[in-house]
PDB file of N, CA, C and O in Angstrom:
ATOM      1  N   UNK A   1     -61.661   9.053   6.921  1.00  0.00           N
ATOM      2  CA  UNK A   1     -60.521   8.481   6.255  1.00  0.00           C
ATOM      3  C   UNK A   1     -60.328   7.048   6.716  1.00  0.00           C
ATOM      4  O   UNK A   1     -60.380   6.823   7.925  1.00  0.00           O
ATOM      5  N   UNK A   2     -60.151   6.251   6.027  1.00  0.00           N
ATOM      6  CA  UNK A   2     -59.743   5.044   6.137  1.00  0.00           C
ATOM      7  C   UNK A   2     -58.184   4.912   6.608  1.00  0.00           C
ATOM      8  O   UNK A   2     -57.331   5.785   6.444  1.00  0.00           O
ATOM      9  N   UNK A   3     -57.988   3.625   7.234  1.00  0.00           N
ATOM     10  CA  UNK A   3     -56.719   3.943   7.788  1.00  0.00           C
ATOM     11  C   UNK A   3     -55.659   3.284   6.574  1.00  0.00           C
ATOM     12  O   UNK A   3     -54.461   3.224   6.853  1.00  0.00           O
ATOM     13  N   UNK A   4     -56.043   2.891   5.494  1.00  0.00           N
ATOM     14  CA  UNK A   4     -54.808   2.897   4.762  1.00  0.00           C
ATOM     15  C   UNK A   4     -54.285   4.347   4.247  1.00  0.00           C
ATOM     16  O   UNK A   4     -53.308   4.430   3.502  1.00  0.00           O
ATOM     17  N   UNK A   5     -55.010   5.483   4.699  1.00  0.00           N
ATOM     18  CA  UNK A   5     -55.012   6.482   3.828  1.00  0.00           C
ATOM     19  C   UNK A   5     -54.163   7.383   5.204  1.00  0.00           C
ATOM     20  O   UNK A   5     -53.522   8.432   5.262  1.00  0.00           O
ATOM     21  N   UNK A   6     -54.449   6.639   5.904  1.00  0.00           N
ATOM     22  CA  UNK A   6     -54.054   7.431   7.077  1.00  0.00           C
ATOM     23  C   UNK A   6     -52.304   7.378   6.872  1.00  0.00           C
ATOM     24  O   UNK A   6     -51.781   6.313   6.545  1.00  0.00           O
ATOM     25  N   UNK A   7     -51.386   8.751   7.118  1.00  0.00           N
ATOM     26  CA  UNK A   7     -50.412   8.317   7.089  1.00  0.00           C
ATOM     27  C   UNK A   7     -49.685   9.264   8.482  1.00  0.00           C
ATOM     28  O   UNK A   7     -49.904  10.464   8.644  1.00  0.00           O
ATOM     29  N   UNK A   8     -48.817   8.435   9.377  1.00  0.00           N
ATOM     30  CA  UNK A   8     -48.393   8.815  10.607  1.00  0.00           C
ATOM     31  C   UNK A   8     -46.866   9.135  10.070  1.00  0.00           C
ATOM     32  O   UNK A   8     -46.058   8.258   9.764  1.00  0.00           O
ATOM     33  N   UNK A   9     -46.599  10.685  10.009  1.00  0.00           N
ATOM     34  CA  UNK A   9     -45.189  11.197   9.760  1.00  0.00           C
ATOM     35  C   UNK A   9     -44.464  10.535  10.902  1.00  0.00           C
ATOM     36  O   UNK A   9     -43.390  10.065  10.528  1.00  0.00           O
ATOM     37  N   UNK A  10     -44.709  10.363  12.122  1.00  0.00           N
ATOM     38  CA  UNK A  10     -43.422  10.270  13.093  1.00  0.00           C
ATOM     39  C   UNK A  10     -42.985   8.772  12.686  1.00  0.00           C
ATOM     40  O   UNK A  10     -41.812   8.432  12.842  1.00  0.00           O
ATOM     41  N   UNK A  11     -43.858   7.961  12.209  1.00  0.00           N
ATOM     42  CA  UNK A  11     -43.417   6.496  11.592  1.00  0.00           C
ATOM     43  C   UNK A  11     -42.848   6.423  11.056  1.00  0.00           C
ATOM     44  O   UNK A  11     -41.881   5.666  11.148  1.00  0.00           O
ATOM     45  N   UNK A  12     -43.179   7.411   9.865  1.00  0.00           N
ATOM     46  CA  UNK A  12     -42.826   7.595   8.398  1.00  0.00           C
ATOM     47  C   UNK A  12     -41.066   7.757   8.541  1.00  0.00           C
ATOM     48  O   UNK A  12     -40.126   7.186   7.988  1.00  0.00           O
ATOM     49  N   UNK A  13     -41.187   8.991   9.725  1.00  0.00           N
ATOM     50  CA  UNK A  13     -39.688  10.050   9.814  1.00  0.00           C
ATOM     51  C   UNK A  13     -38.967   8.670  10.550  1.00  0.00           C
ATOM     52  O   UNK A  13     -37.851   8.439  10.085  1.00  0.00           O
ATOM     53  N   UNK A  14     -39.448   7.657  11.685  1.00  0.00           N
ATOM     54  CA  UNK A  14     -38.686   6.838  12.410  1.00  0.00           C
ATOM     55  C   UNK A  14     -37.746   5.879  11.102  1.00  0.00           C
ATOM     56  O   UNK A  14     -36.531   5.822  10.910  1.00  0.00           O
ATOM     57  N   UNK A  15     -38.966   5.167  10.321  1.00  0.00           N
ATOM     58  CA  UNK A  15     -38.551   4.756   9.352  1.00  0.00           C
ATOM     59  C   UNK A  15     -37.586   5.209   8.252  1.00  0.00           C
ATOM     60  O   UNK A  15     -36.493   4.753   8.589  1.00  0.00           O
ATOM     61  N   UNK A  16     -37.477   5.757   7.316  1.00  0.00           N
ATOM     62  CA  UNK A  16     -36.412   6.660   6.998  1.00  0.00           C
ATOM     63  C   UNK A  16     -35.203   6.940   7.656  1.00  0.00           C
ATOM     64  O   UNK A  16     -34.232   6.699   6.939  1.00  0.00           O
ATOM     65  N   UNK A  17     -34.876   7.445   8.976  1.00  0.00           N
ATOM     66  CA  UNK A  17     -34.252   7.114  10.250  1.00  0.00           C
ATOM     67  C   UNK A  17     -33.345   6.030  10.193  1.00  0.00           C
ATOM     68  O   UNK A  17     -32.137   6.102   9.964  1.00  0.00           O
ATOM     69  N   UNK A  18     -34.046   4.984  10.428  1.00  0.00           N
ATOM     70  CA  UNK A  18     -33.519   3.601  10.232  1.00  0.00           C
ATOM     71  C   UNK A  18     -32.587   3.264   9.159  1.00  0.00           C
ATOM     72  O   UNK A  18     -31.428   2.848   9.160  1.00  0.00           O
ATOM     73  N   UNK A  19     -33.503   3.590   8.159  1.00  0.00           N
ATOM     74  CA  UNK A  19     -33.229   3.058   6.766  1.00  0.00           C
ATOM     75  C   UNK A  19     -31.213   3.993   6.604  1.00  0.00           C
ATOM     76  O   UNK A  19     -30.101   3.557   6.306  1.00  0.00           O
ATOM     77  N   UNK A  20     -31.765   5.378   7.009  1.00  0.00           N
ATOM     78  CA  UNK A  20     -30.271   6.580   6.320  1.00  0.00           C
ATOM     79  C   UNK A  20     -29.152   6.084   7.768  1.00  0.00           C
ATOM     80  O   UNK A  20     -27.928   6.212   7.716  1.00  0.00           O
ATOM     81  N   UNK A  21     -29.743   5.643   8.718  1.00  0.00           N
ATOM     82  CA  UNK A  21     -28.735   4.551   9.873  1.00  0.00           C
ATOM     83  C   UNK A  21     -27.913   3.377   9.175  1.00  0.00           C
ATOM     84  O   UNK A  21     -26.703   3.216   9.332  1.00  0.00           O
ATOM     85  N   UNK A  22     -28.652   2.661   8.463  1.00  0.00           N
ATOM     86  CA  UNK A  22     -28.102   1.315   8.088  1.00  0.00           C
ATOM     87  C   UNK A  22     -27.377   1.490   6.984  1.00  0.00           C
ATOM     88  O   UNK A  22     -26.439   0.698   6.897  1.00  0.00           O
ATOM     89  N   UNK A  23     -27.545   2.670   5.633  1.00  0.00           N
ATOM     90  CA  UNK A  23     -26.864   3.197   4.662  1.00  0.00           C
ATOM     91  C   UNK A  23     -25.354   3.868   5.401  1.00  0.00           C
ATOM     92  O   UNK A  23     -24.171   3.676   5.119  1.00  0.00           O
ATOM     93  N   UNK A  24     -25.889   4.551   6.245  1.00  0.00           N
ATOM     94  CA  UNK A  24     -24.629   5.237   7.001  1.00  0.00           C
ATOM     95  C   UNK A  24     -23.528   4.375   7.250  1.00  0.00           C
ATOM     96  O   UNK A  24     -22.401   4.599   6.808  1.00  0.00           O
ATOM     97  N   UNK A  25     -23.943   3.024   8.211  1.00  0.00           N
ATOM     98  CA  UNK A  25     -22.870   2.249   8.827  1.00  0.00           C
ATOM     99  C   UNK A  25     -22.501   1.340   7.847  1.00  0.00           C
ATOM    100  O   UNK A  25     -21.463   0.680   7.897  1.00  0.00           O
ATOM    101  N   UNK A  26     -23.388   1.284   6.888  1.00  0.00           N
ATOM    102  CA  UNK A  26     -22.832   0.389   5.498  1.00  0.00           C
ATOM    103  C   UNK A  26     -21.639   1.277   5.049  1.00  0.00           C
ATOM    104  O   UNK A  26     -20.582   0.646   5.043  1.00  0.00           O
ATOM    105  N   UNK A  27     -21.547   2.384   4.727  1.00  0.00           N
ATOM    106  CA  UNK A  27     -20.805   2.962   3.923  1.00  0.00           C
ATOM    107  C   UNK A  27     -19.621   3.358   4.923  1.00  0.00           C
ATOM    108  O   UNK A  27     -18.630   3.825   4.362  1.00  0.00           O
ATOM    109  N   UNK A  28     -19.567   3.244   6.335  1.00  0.00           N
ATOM    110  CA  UNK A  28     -19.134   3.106   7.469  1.00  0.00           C
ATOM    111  C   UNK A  28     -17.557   2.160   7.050  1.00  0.00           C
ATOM    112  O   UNK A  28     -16.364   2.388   6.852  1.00  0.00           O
ATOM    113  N   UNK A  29     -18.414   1.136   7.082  1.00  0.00           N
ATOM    114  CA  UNK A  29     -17.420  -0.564   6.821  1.00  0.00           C
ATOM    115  C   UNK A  29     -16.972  -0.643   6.115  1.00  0.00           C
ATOM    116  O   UNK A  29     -15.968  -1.355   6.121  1.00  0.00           O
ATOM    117  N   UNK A  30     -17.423   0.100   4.849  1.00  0.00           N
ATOM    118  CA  UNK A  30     -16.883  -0.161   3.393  1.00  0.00           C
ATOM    119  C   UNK A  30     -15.942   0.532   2.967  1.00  0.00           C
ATOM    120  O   UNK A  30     -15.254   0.358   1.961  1.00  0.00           O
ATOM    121  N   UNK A  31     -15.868   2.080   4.452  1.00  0.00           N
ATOM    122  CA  UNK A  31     -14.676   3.370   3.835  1.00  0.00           C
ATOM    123  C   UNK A  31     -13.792   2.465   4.913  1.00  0.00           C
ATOM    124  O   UNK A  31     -12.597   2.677   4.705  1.00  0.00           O
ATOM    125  N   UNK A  32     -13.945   1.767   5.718  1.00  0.00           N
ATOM    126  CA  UNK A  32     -12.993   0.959   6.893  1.00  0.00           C
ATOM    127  C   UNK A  32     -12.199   0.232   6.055  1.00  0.00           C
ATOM    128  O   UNK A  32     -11.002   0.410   5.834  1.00  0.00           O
ATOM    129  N   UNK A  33     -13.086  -0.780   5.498  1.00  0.00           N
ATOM    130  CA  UNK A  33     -11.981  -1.555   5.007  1.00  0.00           C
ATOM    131  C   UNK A  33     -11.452  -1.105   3.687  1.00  0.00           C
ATOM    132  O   UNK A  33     -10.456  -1.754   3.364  1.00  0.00           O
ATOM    133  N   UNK A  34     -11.757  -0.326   2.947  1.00  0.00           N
ATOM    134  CA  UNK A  34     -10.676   0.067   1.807  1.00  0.00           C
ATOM    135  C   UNK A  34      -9.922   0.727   2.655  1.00  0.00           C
ATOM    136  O   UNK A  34      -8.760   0.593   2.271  1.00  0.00           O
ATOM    137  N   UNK A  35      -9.976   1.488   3.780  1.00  0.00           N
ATOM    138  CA  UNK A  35      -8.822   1.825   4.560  1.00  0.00           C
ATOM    139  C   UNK A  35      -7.997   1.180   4.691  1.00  0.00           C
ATOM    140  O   UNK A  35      -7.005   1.475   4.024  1.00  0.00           O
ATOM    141  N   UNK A  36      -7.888  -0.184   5.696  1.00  0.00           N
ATOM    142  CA  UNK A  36      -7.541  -1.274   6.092  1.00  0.00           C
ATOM    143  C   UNK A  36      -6.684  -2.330   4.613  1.00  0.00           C
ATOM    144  O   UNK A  36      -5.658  -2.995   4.761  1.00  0.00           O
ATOM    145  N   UNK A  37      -7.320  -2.218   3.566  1.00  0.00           N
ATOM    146  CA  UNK A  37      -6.620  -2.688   2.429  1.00  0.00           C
ATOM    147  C   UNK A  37      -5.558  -1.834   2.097  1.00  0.00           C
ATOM    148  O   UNK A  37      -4.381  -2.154   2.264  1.00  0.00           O
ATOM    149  N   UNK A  38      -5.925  -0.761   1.632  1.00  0.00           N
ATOM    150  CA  UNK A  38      -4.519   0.604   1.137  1.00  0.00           C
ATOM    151  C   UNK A  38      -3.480   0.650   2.835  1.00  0.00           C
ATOM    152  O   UNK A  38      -2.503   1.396   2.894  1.00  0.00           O
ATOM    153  N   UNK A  39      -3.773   0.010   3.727  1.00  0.00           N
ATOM    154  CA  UNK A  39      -2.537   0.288   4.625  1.00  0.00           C
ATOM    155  C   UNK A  39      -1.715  -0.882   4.441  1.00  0.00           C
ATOM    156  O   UNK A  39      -0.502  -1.005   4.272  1.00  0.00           O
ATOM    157  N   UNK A  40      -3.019  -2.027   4.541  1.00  0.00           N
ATOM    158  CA  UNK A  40      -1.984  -3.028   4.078  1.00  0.00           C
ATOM    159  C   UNK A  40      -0.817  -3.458   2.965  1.00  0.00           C
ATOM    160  O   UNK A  40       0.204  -4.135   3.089  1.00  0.00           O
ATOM    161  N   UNK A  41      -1.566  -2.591   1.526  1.00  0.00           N
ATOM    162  CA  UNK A  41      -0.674  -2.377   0.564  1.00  0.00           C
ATOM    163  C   UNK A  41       0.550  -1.426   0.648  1.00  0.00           C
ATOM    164  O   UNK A  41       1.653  -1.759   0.215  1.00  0.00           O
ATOM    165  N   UNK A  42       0.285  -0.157   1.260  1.00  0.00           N
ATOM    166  CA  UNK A  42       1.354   0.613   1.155  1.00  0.00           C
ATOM    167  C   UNK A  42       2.501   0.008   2.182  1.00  0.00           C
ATOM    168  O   UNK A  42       3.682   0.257   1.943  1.00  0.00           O
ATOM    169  N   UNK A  43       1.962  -1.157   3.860  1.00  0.00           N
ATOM    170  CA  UNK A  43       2.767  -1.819   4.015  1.00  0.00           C
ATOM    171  C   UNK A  43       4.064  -2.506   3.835  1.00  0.00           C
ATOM    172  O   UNK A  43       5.157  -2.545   4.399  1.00  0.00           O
ATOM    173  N   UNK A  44       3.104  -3.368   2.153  1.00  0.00           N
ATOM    174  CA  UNK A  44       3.955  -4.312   1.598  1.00  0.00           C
ATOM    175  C   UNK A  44       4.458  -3.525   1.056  1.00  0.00           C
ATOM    176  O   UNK A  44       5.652  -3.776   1.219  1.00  0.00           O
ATOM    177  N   UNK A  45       4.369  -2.613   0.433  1.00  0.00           N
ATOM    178  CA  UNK A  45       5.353  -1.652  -0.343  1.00  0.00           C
ATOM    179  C   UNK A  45       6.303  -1.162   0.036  1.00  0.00           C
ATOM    180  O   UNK A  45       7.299  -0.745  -0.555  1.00  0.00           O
ATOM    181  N   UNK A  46       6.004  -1.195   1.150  1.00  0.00           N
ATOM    182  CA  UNK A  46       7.137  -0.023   1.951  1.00  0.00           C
ATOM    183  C   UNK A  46       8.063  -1.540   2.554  1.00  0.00           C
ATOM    184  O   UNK A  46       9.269  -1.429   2.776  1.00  0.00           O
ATOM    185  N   UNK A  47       7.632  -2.354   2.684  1.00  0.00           N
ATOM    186  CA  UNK A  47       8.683  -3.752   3.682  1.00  0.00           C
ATOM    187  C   UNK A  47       9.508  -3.614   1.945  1.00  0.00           C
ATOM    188  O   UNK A  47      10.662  -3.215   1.791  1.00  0.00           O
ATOM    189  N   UNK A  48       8.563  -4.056   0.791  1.00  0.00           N
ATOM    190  CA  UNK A  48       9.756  -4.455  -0.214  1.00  0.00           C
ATOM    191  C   UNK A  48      10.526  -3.182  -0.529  1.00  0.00           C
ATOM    192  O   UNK A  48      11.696  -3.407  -0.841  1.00  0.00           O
ATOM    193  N   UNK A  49      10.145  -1.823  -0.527  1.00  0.00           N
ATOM    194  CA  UNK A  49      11.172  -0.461  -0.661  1.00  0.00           C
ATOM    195  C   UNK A  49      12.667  -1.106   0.180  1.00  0.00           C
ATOM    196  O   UNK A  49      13.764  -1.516  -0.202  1.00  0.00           O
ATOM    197  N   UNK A  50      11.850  -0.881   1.768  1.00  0.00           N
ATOM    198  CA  UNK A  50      13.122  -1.346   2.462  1.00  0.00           C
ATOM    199  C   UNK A  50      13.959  -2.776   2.211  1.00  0.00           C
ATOM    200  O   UNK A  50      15.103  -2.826   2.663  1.00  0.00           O
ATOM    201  N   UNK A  51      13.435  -3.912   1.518  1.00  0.00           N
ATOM    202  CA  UNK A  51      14.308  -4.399   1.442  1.00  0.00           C
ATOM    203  C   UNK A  51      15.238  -4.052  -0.044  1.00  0.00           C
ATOM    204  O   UNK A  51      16.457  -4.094  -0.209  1.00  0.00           O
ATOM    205  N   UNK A  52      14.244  -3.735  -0.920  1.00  0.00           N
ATOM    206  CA  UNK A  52      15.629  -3.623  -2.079  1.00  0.00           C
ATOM    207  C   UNK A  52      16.951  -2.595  -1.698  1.00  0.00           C
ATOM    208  O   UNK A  52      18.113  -2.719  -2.084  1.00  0.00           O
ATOM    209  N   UNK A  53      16.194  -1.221  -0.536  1.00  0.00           N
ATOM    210  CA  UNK A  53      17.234  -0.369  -0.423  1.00  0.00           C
ATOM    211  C   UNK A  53      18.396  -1.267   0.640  1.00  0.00           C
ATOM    212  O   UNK A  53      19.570  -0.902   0.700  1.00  0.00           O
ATOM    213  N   UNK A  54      17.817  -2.603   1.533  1.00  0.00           N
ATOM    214  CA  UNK A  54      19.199  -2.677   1.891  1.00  0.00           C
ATOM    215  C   UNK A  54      20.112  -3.729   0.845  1.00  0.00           C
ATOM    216  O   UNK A  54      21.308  -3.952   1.038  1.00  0.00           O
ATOM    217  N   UNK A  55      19.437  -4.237  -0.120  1.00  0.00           N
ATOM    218  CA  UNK A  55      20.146  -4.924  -1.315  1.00  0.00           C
ATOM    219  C   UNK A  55      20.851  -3.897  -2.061  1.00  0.00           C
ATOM    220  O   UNK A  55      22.029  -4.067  -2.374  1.00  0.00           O
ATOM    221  N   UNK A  56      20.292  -2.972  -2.328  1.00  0.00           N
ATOM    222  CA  UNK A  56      20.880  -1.697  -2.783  1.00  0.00           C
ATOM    223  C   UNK A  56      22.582  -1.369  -2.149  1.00  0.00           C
ATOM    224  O   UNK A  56      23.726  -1.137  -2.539  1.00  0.00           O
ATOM    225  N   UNK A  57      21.834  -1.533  -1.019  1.00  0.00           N
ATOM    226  CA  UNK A  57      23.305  -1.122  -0.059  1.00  0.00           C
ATOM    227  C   UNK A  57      24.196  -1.953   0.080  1.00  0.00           C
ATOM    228  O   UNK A  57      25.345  -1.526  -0.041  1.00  0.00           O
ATOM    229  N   UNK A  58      23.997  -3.456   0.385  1.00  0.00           N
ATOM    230  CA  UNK A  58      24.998  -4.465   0.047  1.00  0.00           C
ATOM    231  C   UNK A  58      25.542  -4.578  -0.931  1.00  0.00           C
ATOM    232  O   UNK A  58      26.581  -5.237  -0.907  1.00  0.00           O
ATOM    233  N   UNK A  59      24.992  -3.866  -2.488  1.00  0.00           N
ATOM    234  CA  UNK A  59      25.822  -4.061  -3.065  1.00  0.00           C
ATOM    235  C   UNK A  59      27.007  -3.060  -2.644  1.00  0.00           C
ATOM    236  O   UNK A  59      28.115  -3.409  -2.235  1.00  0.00           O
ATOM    237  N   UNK A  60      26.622  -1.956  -2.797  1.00  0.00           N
ATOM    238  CA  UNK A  60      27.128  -0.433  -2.899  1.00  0.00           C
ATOM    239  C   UNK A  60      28.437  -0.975  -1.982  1.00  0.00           C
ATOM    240  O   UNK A  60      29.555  -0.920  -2.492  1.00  0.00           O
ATOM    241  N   UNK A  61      28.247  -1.561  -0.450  1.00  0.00           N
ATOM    242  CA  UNK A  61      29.056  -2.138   0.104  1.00  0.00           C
ATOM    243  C   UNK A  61      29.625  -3.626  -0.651  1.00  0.00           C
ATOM    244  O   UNK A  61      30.778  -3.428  -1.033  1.00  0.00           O
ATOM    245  N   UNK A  62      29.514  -3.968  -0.729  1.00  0.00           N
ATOM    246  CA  UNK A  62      30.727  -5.192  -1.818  1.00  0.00           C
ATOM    247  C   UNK A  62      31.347  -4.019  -2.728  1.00  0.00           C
ATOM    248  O   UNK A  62      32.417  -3.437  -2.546  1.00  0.00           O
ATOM    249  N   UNK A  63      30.795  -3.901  -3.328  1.00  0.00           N
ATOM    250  CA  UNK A  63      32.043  -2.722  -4.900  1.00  0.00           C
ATOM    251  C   UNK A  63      32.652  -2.002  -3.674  1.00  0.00           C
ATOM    252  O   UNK A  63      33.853  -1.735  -3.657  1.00  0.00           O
ATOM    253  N   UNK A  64      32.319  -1.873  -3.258  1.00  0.00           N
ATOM    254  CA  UNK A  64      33.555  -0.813  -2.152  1.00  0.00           C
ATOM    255  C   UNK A  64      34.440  -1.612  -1.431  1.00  0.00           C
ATOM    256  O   UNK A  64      35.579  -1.189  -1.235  1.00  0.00           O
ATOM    257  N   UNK A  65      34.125  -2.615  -1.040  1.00  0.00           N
ATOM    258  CA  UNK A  65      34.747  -3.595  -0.340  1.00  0.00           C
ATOM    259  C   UNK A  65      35.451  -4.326  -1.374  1.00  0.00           C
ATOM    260  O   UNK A  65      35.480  -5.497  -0.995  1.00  0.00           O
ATOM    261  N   UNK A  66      36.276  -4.165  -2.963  1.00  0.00           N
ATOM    262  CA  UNK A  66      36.730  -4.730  -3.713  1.00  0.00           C
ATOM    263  C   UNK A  66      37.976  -4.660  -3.648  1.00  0.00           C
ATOM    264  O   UNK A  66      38.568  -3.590  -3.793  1.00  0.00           O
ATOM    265  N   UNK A  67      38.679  -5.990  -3.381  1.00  0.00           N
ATOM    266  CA  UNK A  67      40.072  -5.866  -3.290  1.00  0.00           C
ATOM    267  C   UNK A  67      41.053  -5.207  -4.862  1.00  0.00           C
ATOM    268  O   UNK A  67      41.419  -5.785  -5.886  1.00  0.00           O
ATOM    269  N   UNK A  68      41.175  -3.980  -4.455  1.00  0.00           N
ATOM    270  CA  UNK A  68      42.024  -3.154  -5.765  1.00  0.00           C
ATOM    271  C   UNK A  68      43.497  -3.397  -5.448  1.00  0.00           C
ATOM    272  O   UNK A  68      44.139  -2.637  -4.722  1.00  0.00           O
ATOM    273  N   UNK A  69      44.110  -4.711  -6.139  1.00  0.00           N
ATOM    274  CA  UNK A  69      45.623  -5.156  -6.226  1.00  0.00           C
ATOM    275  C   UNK A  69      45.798  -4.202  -7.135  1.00  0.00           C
ATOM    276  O   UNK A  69      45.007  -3.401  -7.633  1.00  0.00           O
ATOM    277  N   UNK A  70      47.087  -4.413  -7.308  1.00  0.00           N
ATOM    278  CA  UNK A  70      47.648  -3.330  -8.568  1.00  0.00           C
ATOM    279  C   UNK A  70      48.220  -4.435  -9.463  1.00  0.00           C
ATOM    280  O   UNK A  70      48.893  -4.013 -10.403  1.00  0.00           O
ATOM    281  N   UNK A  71      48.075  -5.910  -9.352  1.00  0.00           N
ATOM    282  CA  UNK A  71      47.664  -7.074 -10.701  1.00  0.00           C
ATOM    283  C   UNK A  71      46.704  -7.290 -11.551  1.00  0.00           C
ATOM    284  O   UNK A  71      46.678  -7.545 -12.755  1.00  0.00           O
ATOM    285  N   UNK A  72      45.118  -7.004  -9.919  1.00  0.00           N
ATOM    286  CA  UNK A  72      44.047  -6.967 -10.633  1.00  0.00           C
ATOM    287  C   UNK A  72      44.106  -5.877 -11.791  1.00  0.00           C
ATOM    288  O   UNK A  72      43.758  -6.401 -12.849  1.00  0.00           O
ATOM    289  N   UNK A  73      44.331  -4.947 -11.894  1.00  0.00           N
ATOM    290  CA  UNK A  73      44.049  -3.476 -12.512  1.00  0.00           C
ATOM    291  C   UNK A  73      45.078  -3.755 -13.589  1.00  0.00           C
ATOM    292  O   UNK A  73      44.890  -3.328 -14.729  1.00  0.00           O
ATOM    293  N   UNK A  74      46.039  -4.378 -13.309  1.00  0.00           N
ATOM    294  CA  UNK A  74      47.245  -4.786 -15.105  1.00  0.00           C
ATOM    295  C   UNK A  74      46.180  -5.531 -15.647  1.00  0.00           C
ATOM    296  O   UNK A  74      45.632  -5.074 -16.650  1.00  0.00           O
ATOM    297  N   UNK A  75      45.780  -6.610 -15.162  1.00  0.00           N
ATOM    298  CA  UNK A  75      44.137  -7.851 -15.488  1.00  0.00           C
ATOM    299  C   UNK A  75      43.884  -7.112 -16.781  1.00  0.00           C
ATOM    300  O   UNK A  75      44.238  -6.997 -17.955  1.00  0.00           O
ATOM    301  N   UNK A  76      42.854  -6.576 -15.623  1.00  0.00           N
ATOM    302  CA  UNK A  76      41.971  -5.616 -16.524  1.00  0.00           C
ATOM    303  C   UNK A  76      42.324  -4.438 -17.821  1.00  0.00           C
ATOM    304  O   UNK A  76      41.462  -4.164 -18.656  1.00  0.00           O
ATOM    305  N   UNK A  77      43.526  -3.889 -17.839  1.00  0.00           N
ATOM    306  CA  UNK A  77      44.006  -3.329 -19.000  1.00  0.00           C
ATOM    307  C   UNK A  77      44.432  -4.321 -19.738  1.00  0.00           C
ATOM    308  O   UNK A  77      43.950  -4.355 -20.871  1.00  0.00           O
ATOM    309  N   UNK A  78      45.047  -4.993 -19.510  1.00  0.00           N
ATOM    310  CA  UNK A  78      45.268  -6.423 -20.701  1.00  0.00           C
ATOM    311  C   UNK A  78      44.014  -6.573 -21.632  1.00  0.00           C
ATOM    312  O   UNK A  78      43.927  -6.403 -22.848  1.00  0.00           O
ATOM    313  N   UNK A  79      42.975  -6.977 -20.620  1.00  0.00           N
ATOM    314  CA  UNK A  79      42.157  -7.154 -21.548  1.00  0.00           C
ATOM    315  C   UNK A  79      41.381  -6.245 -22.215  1.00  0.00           C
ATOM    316  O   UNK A  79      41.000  -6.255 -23.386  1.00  0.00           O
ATOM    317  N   UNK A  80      41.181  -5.411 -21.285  1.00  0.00           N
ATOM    318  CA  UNK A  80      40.214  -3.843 -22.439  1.00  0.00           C
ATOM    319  C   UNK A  80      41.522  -3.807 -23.756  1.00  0.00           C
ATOM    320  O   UNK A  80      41.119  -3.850 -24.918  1.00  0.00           O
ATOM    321  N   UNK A  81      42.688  -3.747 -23.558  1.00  0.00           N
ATOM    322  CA  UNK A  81      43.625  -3.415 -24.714  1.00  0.00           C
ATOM    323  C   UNK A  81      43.120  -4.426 -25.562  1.00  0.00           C
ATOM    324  O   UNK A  81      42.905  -3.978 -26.688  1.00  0.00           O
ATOM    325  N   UNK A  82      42.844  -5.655 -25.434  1.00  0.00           N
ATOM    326  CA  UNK A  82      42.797  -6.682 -26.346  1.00  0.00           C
ATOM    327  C   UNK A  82      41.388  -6.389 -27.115  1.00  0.00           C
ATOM    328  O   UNK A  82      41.480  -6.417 -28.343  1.00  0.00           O
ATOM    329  N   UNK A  83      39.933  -6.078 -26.505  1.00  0.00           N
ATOM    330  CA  UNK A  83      39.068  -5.808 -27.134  1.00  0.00           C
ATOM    331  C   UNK A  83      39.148  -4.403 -28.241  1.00  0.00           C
ATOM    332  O   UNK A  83      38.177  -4.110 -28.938  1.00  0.00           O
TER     333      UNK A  83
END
């Protein structure tokens, strides 16, 4: 046999080896950082949740915090009567 014909499995198997190594840690980095992206998004999501809920709440606090005269409230029937 000639040695192109010659073929050495433990090369063969080292090679292959290598090759399903470098596929591995590729696909490694690539499940990392879509990790690393979706935390960062659900992050921002979650900072802007929390801020609308405390805008949410400032309002909720002002309308509660509304000075109810008993002029303001004649005000206001005056004018609903008028519409």
């Amino acid at each position: 046999m000639s040695k192109k014909e010659k073929f050495d499995v433990d090369e063969e198997i080292e090679r292959i080896a290598r090759k399903s190594n470098i596929n591995l840690r590729n696909s490694e980095y690539s499940f990392e950082s879509q990790i690393k992206k979706l935390d960062k998004e659900i992050d921002k999501i979650m900072d802007r949740k929390v801020k609308e809920f405390d805008d949410n709440k400032k309002l909720t606090s002002d309308y509660l915090g509304i000075d109810y005269k008993q002029d303001t409230i004649e005000r206001y029937r005056e004018k609903l009567k008028k519409i």
